[in-house]
VOPAGU-2260 file (C-alpha; in pm, 1 decimal, decimal comma):
REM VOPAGU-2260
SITE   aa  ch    i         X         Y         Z
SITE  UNK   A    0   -7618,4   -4620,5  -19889,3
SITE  UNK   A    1   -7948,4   -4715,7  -20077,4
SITE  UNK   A    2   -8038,4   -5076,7  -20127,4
SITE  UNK   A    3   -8016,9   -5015,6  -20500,2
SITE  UNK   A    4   -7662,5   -4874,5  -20449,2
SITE  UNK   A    5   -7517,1   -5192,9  -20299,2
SITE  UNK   A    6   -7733,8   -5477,2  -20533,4
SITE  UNK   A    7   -7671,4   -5546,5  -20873,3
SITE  UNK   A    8   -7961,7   -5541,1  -21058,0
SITE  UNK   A    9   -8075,7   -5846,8  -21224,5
SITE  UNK   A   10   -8038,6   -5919,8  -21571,0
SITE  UNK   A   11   -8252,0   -6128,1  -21773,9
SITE  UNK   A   12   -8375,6   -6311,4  -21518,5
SITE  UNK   A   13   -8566,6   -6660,5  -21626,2
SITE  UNK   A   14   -8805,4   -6628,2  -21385,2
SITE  UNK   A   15   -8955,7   -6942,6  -21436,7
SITE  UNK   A   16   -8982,0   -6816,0  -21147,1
SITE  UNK   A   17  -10208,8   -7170,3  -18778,2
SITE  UNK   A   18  -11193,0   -8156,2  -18563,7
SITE  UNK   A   19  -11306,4   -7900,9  -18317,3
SITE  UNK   A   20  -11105,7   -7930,0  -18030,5
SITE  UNK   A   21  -10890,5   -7806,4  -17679,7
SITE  UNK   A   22  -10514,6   -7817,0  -17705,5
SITE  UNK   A   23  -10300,6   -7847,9  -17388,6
SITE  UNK   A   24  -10099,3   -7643,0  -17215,5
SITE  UNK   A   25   -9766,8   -7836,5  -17314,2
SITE  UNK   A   26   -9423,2   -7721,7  -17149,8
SITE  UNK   A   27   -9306,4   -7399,1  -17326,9
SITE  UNK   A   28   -9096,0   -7453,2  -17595,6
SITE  UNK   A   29   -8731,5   -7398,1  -17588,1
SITE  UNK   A   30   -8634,2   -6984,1  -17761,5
SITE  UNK   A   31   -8474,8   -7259,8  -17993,6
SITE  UNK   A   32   -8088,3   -7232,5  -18078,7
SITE  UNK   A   33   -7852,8   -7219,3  -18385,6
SITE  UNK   A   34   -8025,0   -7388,3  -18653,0
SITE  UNK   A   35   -7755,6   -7711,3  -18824,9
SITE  UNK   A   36   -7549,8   -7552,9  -19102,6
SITE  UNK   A   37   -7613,4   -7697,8  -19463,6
SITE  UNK   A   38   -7365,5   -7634,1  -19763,1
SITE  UNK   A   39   -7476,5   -7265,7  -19789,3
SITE  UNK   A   40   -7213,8   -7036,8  -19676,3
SITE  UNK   A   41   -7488,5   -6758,8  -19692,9
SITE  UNK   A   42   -7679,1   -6554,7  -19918,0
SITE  UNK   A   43   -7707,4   -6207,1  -20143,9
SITE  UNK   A   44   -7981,0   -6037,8  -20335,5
SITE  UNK   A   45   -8032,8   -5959,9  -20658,0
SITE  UNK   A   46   -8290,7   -5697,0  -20768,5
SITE  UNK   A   47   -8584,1   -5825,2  -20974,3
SITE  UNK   A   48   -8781,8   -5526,2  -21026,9
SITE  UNK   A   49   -8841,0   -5197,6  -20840,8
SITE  UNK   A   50   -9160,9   -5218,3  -20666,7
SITE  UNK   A   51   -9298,1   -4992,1  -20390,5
SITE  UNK   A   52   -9443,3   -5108,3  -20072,1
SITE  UNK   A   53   -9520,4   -5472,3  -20215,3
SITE  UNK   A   54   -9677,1   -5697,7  -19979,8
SITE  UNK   A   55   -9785,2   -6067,4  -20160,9
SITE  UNK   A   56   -9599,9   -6213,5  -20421,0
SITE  UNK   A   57   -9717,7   -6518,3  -20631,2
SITE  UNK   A   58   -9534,4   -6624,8  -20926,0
SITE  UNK   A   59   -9724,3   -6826,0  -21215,5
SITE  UNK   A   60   -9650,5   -7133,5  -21391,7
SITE  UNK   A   61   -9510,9   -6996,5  -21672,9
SITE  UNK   A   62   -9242,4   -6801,9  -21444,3
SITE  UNK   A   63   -9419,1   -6472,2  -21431,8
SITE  UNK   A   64   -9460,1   -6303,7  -21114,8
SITE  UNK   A   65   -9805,2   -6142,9  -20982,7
SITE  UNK   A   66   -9721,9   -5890,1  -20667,7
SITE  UNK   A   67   -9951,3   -5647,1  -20487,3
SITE  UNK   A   68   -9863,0   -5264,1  -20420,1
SITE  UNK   A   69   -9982,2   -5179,5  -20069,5
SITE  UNK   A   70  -10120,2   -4830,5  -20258,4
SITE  UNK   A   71  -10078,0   -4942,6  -20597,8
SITE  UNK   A   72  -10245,2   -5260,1  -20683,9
SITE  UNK   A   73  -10197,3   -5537,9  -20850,1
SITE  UNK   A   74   -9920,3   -5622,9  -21061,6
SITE  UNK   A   75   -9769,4   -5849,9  -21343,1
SITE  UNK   A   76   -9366,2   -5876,6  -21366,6
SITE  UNK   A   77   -9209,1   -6075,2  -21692,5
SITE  UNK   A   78   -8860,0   -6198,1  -21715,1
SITE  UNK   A   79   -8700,9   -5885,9  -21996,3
SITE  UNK   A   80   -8972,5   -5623,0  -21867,1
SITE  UNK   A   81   -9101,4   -5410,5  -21651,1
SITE  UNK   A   82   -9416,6   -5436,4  -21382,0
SITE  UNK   A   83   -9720,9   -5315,8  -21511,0
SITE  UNK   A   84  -10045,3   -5275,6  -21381,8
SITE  UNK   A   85  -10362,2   -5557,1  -21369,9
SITE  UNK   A   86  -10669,2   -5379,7  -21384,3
SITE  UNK   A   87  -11006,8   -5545,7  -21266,3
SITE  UNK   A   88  -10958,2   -5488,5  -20890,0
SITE  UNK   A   89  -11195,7   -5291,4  -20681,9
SITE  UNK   A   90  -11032,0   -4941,8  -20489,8
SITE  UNK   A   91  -10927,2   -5059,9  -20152,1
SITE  UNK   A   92  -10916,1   -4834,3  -19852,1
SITE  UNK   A   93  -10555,0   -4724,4  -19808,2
SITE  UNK   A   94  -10477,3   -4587,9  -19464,8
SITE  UNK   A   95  -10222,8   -4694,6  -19211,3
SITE  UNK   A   96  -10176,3   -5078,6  -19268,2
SITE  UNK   A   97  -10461,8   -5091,5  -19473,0
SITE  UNK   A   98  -10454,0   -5143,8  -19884,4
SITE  UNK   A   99  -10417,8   -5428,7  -20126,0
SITE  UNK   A  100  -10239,3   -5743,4  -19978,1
SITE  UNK   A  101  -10174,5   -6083,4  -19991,8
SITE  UNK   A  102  -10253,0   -6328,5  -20273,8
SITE  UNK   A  103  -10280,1   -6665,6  -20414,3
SITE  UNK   A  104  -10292,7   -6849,9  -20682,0
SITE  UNK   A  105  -10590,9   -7124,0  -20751,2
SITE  UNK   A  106  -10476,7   -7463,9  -20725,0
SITE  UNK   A  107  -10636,2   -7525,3  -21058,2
SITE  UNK   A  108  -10468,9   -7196,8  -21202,2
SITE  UNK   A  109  -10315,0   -7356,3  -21513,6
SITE  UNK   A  110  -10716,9   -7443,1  -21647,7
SITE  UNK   A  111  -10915,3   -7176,6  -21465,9
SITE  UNK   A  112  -10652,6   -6870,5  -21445,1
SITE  UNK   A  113  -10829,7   -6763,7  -21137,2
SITE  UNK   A  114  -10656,8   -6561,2  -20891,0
SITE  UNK   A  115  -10746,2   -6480,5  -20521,8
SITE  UNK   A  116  -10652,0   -6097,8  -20389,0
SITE  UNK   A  117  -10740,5   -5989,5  -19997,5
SITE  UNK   A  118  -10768,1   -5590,9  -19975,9
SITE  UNK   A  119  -10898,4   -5364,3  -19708,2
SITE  UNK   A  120  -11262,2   -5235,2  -19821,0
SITE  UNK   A  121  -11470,3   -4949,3  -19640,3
SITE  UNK   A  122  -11444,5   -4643,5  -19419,1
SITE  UNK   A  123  -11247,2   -4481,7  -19160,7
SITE  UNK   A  124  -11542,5   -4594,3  -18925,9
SITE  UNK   A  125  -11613,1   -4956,2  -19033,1
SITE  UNK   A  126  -11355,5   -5124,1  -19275,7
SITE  UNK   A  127  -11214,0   -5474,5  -19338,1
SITE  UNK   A  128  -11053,9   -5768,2  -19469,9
SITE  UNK   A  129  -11182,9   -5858,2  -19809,1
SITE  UNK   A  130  -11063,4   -6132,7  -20048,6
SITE  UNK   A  131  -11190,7   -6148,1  -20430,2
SITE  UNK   A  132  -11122,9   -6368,8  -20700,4
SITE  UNK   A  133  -11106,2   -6328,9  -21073,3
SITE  UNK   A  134  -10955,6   -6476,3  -21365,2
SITE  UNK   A  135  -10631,1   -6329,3  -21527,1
SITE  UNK   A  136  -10621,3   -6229,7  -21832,9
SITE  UNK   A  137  -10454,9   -6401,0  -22118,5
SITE  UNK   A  138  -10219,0   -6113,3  -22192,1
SITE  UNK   A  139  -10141,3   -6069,6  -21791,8
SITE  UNK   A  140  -10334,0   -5676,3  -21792,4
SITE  UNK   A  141  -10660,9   -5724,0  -21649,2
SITE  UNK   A  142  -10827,5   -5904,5  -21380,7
SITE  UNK   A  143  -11125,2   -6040,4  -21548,0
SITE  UNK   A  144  -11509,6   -6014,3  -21395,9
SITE  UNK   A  145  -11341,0   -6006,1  -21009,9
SITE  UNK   A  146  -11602,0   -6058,6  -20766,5
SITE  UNK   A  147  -11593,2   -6050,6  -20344,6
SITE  UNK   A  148  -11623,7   -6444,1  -20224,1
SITE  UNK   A  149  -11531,7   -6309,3  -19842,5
SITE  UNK   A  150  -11539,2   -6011,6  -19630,7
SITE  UNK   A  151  -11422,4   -6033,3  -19233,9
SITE  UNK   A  152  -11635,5   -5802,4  -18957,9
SITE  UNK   A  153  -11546,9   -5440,9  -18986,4
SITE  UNK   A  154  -11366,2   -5255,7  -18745,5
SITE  UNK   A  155  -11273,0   -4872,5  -18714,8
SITE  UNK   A  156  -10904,7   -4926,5  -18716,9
SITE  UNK   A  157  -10663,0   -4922,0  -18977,4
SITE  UNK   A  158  -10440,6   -5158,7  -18839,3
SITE  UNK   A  159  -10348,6   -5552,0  -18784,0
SITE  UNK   A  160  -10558,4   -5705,4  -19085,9
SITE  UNK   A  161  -10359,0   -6037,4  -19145,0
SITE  UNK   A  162  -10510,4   -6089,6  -19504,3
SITE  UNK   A  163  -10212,2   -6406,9  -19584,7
SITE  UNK   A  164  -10431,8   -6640,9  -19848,4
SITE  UNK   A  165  -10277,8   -6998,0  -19877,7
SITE  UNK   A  166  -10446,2   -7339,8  -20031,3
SITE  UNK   A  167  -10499,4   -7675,8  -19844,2
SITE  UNK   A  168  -10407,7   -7952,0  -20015,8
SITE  UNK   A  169  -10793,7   -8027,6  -20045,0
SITE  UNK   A  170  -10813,9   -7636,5  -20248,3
SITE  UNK   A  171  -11004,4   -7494,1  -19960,4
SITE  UNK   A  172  -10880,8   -7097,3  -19899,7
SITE  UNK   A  173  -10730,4   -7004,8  -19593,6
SITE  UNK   A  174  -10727,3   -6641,4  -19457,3
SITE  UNK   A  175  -10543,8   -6481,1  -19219,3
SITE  UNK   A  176  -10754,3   -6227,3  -19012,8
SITE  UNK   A  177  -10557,7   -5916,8  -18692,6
SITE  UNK   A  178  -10751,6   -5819,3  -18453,0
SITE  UNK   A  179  -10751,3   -5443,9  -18574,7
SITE  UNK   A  180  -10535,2   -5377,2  -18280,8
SITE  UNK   A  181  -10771,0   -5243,2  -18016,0
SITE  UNK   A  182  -11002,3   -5554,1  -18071,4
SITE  UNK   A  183  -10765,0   -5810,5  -17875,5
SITE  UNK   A  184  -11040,2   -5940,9  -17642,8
SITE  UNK   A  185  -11242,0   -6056,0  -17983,6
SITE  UNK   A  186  -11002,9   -6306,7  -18058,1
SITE  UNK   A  187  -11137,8   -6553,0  -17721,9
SITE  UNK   A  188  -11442,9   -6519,2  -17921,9
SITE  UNK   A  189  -11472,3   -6769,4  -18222,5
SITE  UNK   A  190  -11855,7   -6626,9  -18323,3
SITE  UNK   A  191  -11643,6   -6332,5  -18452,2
SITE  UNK   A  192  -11362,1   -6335,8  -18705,7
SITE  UNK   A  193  -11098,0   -6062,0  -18541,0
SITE  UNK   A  194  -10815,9   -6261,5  -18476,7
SITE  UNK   A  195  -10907,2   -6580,6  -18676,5
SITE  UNK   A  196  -10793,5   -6762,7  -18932,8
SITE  UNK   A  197  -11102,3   -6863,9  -19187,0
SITE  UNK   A  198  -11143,6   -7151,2  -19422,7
SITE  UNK   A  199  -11340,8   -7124,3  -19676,3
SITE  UNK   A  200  -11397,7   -7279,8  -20039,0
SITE  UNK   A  201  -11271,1   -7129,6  -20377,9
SITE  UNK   A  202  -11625,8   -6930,4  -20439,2
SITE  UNK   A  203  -11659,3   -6844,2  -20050,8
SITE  UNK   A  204  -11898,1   -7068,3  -19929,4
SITE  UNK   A  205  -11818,9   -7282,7  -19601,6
SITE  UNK   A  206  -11684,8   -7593,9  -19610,7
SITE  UNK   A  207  -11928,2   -7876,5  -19403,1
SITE  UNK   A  208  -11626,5   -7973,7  -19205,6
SITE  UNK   A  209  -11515,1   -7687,0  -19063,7
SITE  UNK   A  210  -11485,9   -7732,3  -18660,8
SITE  UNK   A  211  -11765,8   -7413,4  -18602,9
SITE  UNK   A  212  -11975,8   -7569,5  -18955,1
SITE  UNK   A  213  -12295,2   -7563,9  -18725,3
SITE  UNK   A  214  -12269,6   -7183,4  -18614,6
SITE  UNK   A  215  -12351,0   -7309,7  -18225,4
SITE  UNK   A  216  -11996,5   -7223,9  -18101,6
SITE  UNK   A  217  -11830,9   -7034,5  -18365,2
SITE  UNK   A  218  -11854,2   -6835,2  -18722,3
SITE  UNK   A  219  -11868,6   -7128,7  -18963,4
SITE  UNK   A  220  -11600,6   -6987,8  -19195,1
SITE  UNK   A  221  -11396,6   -6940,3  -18852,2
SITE  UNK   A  222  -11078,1   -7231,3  -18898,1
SITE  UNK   A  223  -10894,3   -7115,8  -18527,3
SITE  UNK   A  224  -10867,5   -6796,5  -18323,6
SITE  UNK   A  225  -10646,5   -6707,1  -17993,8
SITE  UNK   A  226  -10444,3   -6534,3  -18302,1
SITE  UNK   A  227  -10319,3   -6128,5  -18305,0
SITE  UNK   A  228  -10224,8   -6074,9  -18645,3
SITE  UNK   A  229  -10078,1   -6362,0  -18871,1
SITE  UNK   A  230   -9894,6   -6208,3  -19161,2
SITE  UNK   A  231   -9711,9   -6557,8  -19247,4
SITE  UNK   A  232   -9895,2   -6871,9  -19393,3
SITE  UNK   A  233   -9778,3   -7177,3  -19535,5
SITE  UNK   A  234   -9955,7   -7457,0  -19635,0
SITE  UNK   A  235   -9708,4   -7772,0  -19638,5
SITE  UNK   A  236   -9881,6   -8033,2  -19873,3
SITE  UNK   A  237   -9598,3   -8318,4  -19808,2
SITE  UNK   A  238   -9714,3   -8344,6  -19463,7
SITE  UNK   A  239  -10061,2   -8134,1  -19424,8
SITE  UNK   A  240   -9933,6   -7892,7  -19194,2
SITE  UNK   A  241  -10044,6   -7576,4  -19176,2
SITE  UNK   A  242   -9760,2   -7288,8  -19085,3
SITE  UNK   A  243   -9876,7   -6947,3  -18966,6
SITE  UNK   A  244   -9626,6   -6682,1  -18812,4
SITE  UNK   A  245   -9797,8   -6395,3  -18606,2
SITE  UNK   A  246   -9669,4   -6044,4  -18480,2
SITE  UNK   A  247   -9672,7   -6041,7  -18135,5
SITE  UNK   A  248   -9715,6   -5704,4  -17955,2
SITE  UNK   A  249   -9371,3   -5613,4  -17801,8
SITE  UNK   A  250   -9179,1   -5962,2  -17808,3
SITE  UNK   A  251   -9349,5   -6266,4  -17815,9
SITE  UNK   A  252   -9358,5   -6364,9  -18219,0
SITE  UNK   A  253   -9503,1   -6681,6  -18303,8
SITE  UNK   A  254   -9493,1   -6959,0  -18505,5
SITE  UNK   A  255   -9777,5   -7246,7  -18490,4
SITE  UNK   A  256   -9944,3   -7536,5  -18673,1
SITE  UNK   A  257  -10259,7   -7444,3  -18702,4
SITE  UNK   A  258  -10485,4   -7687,2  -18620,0
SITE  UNK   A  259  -10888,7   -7662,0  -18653,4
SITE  UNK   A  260  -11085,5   -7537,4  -18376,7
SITE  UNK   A  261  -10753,7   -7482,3  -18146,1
SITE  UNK   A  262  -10748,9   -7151,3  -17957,8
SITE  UNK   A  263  -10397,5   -7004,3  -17992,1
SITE  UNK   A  264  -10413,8   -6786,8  -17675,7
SITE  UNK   A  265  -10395,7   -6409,3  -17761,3
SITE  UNK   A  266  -10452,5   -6245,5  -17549,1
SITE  UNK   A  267  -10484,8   -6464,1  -17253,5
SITE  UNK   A  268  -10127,0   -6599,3  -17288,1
SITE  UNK   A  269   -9826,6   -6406,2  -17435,8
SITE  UNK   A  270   -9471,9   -6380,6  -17419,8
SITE  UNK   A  271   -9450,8   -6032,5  -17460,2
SITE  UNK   A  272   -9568,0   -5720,4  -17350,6
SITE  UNK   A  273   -9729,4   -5369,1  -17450,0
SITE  UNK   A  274   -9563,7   -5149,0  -17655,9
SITE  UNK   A  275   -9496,8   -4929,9  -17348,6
SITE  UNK   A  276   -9375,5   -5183,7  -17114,3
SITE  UNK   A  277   -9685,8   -5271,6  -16933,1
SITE  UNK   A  278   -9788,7   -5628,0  -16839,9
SITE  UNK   A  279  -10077,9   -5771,2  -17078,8
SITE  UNK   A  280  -10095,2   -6093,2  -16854,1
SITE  UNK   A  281   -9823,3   -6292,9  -16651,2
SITE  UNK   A  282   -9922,5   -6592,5  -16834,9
SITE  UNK   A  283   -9756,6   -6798,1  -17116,2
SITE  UNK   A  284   -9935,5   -7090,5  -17102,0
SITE  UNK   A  285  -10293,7   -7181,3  -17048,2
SITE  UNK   A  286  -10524,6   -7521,0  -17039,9
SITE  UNK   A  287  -10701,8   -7518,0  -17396,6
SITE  UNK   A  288  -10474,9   -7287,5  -17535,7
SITE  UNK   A  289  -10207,4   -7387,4  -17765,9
SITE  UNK   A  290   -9820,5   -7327,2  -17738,3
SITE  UNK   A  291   -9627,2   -7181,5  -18010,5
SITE  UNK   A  292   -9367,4   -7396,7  -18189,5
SITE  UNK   A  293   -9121,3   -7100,9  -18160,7
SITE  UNK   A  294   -9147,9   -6757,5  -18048,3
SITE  UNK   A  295   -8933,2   -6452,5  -18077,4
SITE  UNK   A  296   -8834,0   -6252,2  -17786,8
SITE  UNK   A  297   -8709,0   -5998,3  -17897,7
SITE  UNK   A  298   -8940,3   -5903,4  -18187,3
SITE  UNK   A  299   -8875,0   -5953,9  -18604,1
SITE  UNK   A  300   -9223,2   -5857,1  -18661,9
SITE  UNK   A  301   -9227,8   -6156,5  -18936,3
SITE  UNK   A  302   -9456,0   -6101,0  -19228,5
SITE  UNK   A  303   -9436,2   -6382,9  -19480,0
SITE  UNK   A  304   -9330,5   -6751,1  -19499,0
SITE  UNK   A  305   -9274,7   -7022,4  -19690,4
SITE  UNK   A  306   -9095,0   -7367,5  -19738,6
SITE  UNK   A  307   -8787,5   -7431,9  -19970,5
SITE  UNK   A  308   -8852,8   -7722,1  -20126,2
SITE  UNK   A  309   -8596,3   -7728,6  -20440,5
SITE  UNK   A  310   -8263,1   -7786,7  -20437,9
SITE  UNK   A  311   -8111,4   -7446,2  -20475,4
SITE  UNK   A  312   -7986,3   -7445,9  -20110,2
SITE  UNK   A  313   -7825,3   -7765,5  -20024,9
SITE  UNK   A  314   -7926,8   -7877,3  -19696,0
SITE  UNK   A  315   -8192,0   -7650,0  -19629,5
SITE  UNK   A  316   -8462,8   -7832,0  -19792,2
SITE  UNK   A  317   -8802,8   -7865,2  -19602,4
SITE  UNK   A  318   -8688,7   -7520,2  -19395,2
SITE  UNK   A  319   -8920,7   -7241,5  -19332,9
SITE  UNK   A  320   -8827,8   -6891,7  -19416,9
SITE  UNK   A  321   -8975,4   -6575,6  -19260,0
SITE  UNK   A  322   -8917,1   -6220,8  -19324,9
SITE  UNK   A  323   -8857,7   -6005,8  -19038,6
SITE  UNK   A  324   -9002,8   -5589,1  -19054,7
SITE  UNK   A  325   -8894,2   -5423,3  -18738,6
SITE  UNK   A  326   -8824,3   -5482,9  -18382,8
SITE  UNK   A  327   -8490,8   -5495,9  -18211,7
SITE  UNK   A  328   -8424,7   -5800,6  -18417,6
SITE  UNK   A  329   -8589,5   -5733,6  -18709,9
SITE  UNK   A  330   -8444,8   -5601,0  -19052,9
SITE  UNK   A  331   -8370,0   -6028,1  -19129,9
SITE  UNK   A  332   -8462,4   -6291,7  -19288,7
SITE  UNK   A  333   -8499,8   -6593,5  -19074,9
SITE  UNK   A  334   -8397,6   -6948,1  -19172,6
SITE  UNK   A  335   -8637,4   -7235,8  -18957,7
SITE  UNK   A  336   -8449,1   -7551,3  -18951,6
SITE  UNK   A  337   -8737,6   -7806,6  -18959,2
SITE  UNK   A  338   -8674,7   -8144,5  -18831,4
SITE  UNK   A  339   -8906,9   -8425,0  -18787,0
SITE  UNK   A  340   -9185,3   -8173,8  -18849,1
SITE  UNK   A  341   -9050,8   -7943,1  -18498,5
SITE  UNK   A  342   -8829,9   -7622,0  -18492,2
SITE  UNK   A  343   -8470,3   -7790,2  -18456,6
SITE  UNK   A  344   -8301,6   -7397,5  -18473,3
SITE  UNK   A  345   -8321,6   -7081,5  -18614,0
SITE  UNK   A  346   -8095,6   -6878,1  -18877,0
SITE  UNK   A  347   -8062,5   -6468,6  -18877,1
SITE  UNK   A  348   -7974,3   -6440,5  -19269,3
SITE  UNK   A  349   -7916,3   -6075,4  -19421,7
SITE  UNK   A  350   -7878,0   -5898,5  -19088,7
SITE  UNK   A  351   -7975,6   -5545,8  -19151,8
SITE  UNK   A  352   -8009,3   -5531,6  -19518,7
SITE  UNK   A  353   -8395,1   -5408,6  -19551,1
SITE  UNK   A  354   -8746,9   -5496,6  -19390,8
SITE  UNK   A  355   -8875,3   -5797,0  -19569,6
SITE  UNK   A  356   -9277,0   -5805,3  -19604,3
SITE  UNK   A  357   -9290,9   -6124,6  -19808,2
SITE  UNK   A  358   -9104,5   -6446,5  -19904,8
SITE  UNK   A  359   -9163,6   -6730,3  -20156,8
SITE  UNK   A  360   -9006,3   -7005,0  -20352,7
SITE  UNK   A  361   -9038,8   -6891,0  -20738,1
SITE  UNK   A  362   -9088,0   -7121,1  -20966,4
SITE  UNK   A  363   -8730,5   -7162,8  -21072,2
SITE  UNK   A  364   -8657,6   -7300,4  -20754,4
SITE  UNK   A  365   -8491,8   -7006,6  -20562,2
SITE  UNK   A  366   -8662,4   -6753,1  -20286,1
SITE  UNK   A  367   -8799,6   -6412,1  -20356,9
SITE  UNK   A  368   -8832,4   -6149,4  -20090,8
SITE  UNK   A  369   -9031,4   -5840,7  -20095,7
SITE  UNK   A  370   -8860,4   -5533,4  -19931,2
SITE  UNK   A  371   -9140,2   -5375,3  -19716,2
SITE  UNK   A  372   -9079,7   -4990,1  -19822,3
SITE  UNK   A  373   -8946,7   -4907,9  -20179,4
SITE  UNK   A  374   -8645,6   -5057,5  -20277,2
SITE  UNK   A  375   -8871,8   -5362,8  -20459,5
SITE  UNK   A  376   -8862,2   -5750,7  -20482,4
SITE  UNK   A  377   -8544,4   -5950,5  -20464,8
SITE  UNK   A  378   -8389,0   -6332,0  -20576,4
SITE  UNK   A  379   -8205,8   -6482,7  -20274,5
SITE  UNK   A  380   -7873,7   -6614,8  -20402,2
SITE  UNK   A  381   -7659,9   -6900,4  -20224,5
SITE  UNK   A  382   -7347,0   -6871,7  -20192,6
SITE  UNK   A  383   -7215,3   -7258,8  -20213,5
């Protein structure tokens, strides 16, 4: 039975909507438990729009949503409507993971309208990560005078490109950046970007106090690498953190502060293994690299994250919430009970309903997720 056939759609909906440095090689963390119940007996979905293949969702002030189309673009959803396309954006290449991806909002959105998109750009032989910025139009149907403020080192695959945008508190741009897959070994090696995650400011220049600034022991733009492909960032301004979750290859799912200049292991350490069963490396834990603050054995492939910080779900505020794709646990979306800034538990919701690329608090207060395949975007109802 299709998603579609079991979900009500929604009706009017008011959508008003990972200082230079080593880290340790601390004990491994615990495959952490039940997370502590809150008042939520659990959740349903409720169809928002039909969307197909959407990967980053980012909902405006005014309670519109913006959402990418792995293959289609750019989009604007209204409460009463129906998506329609944003011109402006360049044609991305489109080929196995590769397409238009995450996005963000400017911090300073509600003066400068400005919107940040990462896409794949280039060829079969040498493509990448890109991430341009224009200004939305006033009318929500064109991306005005976009132009490129980043591009990552090209690679000839079409796979692992990370491409998860999220603000500091300070409105520098983070960006999430795979490996391409068959570049693991890169991501030991700050001076390159595979398997990093960049900072940058809002027009692409580097910021002076990035930990690799100088260009002696790292890219400049280069934030921290050790990583494999980190589909899930969240920037927590309450307490500065910086949340990224990571696909691991087969088992071995992460989720880390990131910290700047920390190497994050990949893949050196690992708690899982090739896709075929073969060892990558007998080693979880390494001097200088860091430890996750949960993993995921066996896989969710997570892709997307964020925080609730409303007060839609009673006793689940300050939680993180990442979708799950694929893997032998996969098909979820996974509740993070946060305490005292550490992984206290962890909470399978939705079991089996659909593959869920993305996940975000709208602006209304409630989550969104993104299905990963065609059956579109979705509000996450409690059930008190």
């Amino acid at each position: 039975m299709s998603v579609f056939s079991r979900l009500a759609v929604l009706g009017p909906l008011a959508i008003m909507l990972s200082a230079c440095g080593e880290a340790s090689a601390p004990a491994a963390p615990a495959n952490t438990g039940p997370a502590q119940p809150g008042a939520v007996a659990g959740v349903s979905l409720e169809l928002v729009t039909p969307a197909e293949q959407p990967w980053g969702m980012a909902f405006l002030p005014d309670g519109g949503l913006l959402f990418t189309e792995k293959e289609g673009g750019l989009k604007f959803f209204a409460a009463g409507g129906s998506a329609a396309p944003v011109s402006g954006l360049p044609a991305a290449y489109v080929a196995g993971q590769a397409g238009y991806l995450g996005l963000a909002l400017d911090p300073e959105f509600e003066s400068n309208r400005l919107v940040y998109v990462a896409l794949s750009i280039g060829t079969d032989a040498a493509n990448s990560t890109a991430v341009f910025r224009g200004r939305l139009s006033e009318d929500h149907t064109a991306l005005e005078n976009p132009e490129q403020i980043f591009k990552a080192d090209a690679r000839d695959t079409a796979y692992h490109y990370g491409a998860r945008l999220a603000f500091g508190g300070d409105g520098k741009l983070f960006v999430s950046l795979g490996e391409g897959f068959k570049y693991m070994a890169d991501s030991q090696n700050p001076k390159n970007t595979h398997g990093t995650i960049v900072r940058i400011n809002s027009d692409g220049t580097v910021p002076a106090d990035n930990p690799f600034a100088d260009g002696v022991n790292g890219k400049p733009e280069v934030w921290s690498y050790g990583h494999r492909n980190v589909q899930g960032l969240y920037f927590d301004a309450a307490t500065d953190t910086l949340w990224a979750t990571e696909h691991g290859p087969r088992g071995g799912d992460e989720l880390n502060i990131v910290k700047p200049g920390v190497n994050y292991g990949w893949p050196k350490i690992t708690y899982g293994v090739n896709y075929d069963g073969t060892v990558i490396t007998k080693e979880t834990a390494a001097e200088g690299m860091a430890q996750p603050e949960t993993y995921w054995v066996p896989s969710i492939a997570p892709s997307g994250l964020t925080m609730v910080t409303s007060d839609k779900y009673p006793g689940w505020e300050g939680d993180l919430f990442a979708g799950g794709m694929n893997g032998p646990d996969g098909l979820v979306l996974v509740r993070i009970d946060i305490q005292d800034g550490k992984v206290a538990g962890k909470e399978n919701l939705l079991k089996g309903e659909m593959a869920f690329r993305d996940v975000v608090q709208g602006t209304d207060g409630y989550l969104y997720v993104a299905n990963k395949d065609f059956d579109g975007i979705f509000r996450v109802v409690p059930q008190l």
